[in-house]
C-alpha positions in Angstrom: -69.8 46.2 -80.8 -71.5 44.1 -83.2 -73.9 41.8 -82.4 -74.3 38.6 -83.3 -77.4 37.1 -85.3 -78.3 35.0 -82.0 -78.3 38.2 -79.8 -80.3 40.2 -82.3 -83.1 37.3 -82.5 -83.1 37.0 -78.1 -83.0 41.1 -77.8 -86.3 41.3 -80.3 -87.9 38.5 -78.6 -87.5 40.1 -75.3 -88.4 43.6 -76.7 -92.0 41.9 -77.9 -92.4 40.4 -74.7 -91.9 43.4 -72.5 -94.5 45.4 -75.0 -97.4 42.6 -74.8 -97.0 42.9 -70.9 -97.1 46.4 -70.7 -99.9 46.6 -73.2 -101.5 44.5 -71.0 -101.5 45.7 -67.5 -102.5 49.0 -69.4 -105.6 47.7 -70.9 -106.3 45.9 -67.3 -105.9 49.4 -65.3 -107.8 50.7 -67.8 -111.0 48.1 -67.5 -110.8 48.3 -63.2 -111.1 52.4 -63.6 -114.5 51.7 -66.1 -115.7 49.2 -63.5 -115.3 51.4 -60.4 -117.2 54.3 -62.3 -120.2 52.2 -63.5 -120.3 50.5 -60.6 -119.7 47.3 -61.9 -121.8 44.8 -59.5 -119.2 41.7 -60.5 -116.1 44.2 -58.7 -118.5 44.5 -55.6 -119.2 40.9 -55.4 -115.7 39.7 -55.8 -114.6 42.5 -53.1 -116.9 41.5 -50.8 -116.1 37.8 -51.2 -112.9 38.4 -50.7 -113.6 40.5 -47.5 -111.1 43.3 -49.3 -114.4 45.6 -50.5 -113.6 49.1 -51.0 -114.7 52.0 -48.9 -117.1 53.2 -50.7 -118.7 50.0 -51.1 -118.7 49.3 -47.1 -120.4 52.9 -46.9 -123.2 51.4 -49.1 -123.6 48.6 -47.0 -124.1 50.4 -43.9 -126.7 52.4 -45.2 -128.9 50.4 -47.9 -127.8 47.5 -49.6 -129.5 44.7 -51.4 -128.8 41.2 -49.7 -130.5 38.0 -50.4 -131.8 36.6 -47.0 -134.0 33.5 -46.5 -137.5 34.6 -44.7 -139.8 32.2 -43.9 -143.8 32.6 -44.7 -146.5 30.2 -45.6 -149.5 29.9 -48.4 -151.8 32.9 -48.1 -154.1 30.8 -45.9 -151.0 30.4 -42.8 -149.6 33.4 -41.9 -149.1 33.3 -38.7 -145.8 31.3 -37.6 -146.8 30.7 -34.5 -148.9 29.3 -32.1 -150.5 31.4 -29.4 -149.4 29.2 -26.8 -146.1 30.6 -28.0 -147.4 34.6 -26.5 -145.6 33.3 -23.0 -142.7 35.6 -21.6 -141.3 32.9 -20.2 -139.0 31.8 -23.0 -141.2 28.4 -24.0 -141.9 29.5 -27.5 -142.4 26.7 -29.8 -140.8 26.8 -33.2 -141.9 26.1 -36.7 -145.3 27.0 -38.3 -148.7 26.8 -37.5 -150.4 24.0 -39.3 -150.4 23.4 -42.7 -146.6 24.2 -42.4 -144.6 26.8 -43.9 -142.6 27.2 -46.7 -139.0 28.5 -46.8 -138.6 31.0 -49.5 -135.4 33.2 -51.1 -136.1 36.9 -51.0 -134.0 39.7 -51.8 -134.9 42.5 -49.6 -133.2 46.0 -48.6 -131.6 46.1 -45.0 -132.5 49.7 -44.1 -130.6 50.6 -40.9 -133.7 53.5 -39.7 -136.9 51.7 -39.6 -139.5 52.9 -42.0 -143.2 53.9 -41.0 -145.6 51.9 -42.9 -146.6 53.9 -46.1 -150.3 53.7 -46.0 -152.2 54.7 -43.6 -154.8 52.9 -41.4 -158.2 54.6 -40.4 -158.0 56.4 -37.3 -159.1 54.3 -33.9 -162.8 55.4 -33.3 -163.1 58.0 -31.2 -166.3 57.0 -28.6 -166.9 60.4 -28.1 -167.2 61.1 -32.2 -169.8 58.3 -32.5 -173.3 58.3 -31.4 -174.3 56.0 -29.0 -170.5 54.4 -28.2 -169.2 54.5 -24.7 -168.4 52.2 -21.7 -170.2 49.0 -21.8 -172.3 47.9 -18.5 -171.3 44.8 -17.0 -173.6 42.2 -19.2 -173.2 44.0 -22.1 -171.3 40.9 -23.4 -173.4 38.0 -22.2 -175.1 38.4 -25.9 -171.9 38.8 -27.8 -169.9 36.6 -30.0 -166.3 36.6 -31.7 -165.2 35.2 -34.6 -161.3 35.3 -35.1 -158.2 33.9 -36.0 -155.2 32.5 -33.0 -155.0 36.2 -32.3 -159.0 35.9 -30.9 -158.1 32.3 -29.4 -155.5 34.4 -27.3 -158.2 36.8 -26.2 -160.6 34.2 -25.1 -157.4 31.8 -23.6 -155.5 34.7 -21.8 -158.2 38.0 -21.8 -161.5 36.5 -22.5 -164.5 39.2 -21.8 -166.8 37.9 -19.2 -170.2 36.4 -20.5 -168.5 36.7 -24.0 -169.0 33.4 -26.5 -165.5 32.9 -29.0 -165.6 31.6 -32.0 -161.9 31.3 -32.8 -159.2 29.1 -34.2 -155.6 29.4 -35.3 -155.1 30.1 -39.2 -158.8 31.2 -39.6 -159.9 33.5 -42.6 -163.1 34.5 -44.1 -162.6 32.3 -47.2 -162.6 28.8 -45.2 -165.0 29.4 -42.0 -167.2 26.8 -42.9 -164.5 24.4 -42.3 -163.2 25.9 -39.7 -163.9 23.9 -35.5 -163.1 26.3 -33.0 -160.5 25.6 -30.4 -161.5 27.7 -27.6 -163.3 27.0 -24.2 -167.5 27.1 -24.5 -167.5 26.1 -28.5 -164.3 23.4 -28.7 -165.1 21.0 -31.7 -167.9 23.3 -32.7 -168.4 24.5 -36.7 -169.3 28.0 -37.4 -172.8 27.4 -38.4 -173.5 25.5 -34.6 -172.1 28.6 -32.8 -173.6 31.4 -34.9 -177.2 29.5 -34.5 -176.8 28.5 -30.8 -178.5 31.7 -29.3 -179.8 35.3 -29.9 -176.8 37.5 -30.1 -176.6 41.0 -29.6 -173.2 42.1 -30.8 -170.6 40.3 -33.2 -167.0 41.2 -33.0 -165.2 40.0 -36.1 -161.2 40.0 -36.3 -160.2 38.3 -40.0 -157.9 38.8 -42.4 -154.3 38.0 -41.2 -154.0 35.0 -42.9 -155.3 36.5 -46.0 -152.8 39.0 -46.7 -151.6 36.9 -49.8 -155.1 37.3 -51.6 -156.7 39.6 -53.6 -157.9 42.3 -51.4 -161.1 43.0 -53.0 -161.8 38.6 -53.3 -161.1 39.3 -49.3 -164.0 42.5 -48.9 -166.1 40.3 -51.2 -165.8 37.3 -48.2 -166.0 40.0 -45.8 -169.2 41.2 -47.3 -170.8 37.8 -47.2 -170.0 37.2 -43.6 -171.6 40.1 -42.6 -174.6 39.1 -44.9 -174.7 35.6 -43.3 -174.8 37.0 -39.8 -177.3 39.3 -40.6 -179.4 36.7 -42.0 -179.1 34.7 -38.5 -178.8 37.9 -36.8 -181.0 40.2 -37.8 -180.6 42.6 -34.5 -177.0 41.6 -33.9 -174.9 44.9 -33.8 -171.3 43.8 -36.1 -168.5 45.5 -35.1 -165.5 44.7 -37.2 -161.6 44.7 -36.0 -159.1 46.4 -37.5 -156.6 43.4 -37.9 -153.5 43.7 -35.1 -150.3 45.3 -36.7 -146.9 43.1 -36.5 -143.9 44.2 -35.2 -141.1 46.3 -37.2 -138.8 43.6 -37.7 -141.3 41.5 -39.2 -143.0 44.8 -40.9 -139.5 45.6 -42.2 -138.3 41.6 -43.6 -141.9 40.1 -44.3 -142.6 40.5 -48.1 -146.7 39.7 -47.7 -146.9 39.7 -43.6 -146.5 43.9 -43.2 -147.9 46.8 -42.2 -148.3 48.2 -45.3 -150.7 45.6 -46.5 -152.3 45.7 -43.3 -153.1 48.9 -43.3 -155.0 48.5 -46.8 -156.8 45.9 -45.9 -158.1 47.6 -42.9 -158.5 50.6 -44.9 -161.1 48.3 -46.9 -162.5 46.6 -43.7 -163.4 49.6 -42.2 -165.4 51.2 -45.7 -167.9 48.4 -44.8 -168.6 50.2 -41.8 -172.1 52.6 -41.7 -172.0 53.5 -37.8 -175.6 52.3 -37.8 -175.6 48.8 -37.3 -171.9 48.6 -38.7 -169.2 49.5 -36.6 -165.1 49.7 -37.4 -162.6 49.7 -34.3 -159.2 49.6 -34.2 -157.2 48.2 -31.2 -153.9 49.1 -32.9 -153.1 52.7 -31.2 -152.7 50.9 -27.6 -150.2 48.8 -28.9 -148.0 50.3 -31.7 -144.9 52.2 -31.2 -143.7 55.2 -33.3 -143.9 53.5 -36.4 -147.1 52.1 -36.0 -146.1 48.8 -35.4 -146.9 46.2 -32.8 -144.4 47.6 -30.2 -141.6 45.0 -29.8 -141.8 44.7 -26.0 -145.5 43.5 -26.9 -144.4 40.2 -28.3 -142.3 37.5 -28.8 -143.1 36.4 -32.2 -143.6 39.8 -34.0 -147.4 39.0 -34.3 -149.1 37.9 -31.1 -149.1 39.9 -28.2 -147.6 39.3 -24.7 -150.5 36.9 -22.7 -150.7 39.7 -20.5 -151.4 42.0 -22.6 -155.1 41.4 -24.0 -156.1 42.3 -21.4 -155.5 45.7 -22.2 -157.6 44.6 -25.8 -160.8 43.5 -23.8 -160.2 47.0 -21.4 -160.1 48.9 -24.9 -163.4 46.8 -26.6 -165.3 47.7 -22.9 -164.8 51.6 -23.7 -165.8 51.4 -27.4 -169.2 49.2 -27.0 -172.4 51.4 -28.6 -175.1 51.4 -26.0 -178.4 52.0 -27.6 
């Protein structure tokens, strides 16, 4: 049969059409099998969006995967979210940030379903029986001693204070800014650092900084650390100084806080306690009575991730009576 000039002209139109579509799928099959074997992070996204993401991927997710998540922190000089009236168990925690405020910031993070350890280590709790002269204090051994701290300290002196012990504390304190600093606890309210440190003879001074300097240099930090000790000295000149290892946070925080971890912790601490000489000098560390496996602050210790339970320093002033040096 012959065909007509019409039929010839629709037969070679639908001949190109059905090679251009063919040519195409094959050049799209080709481009997904490139994507899924590079890994292609535009596939993931769109898979994932769509809710239709491929095994493999889902296996990723449960494991490690890298998610943007909002965390809240502050400026190096507020770290701690919040309040110690907030250390209750009784559900009344208040919400937002200490003063100064905090500021909201997008971090991408990895959500690691086995909690890590933190990777550096922190110096080993004193043990009294390794240092000459350390032991169980007598009942006035504190009637002569003073501490400095941050809202962790206020919640010592609010909820565990030592008897005959004199608090210098307030919440967001650091070494940079004690000069400015009016303490907020009972026996020194609305007092400045420079009242309290002159206002007798003291025989010990217990010094807990450094939370809320996490976001600074750590070396500017021992260099404010080293001038505190230096001004107490001065005004002090028998005073034995014994400094805290700073209190670790919890492992959620640990895990999701980019500045506010263990890690960073631990190296400060590290640092705090090279400053020590066991002479008149004295590191102790708090942190083994209260971390869990991972050396965090264990999570039925808090409700906030960084202050402990209000029942629970007492178990801190318990742990400062055994490691007093009695000379």
């Amino acid at each position: 049969m012959k065909l007509t000039d019409t039929q010839r002209i629709v037969l070679t139109v639908c001949f190109i059409v059905a090679f251009l579509i063919t040519g195409k799928v094959f050049i799209l099959n080709k481009q997904a099998k490139a994507n899924l074997q590079t890994g292609d992070p535009l596939t993931s996204v769109a898979e994932l969006q769509s809710g239709d993401a491929a095994q493999t991927t889902a296996e990723t997710t449960v494991t490690t995967t890298e998610l943007t998540t909002t965390v809240t922190t502050t400026a190096p000089d507020h770290f701690e979210l919040v309040p110690p009236d907030a250390v209750y168990e009784n559900g009344s925690q208040k919400s937002g940030a200490e003063q100064g405020g905090a500021a909201v910031t997008t971090e991408t993070v990895s959500a690691v379903t086995e909690p890590a350890p933190a990777e550096t280590e922190a110096p080993a709790a004193q043990d009294p029986s390794m240092v000459p002269g350390m032991g169980q204090a007598p009942a006035d051994y504190f009637n002569d001693a003073l501490f400095i701290g941050d809202s962790r300290t206020v919640g010592q002196a609010c909820f565990g204070p030592i008897d005959g012990a004199t608090y210098f504390a307030t919440v967001g304190l650091g070494t940079y800014k004690i000069d400015g600093a009016i303490s907020e606890v009972p026996g020194t309210e609305g007092l400045d650092f420079a009242s309290v440190l002159g206002m007798k003879q003291y025989g010990k001074v217990y010094i807990m900084l450094g939370i809320n300097e996490l976001g600074n240099d750590v070396d500017y930090t021992i260099g404010n650390f080293r001038n505190l000790i230096t001004r107490i000295q001065t005004a002090q000149p028998n005073a034995i100084i014994y400094l805290e290892a700073n209190l670790h946070v919890s492992l959620s925080r640990h895990s999701t806080d980019a500045v506010v971890n263990n890690t960073i912790i631990n190296t400060l601490n590290a640092q705090i306690g090279t400053l020590a000489d066991n002479q008149n000098i004295y590191y102790i560390d708090v942190n083994p009575i209260f971390d869990d496996a991972y050396g965090c602050l264990t999570a039925e210790y808090t409700s906030d991730g960084t202050h402990p339970y209000a029942k629970h320093y007492a178990e801190w002033a318990e742990f400062i009576r055994q490691h007093a040096v009695i000379r």
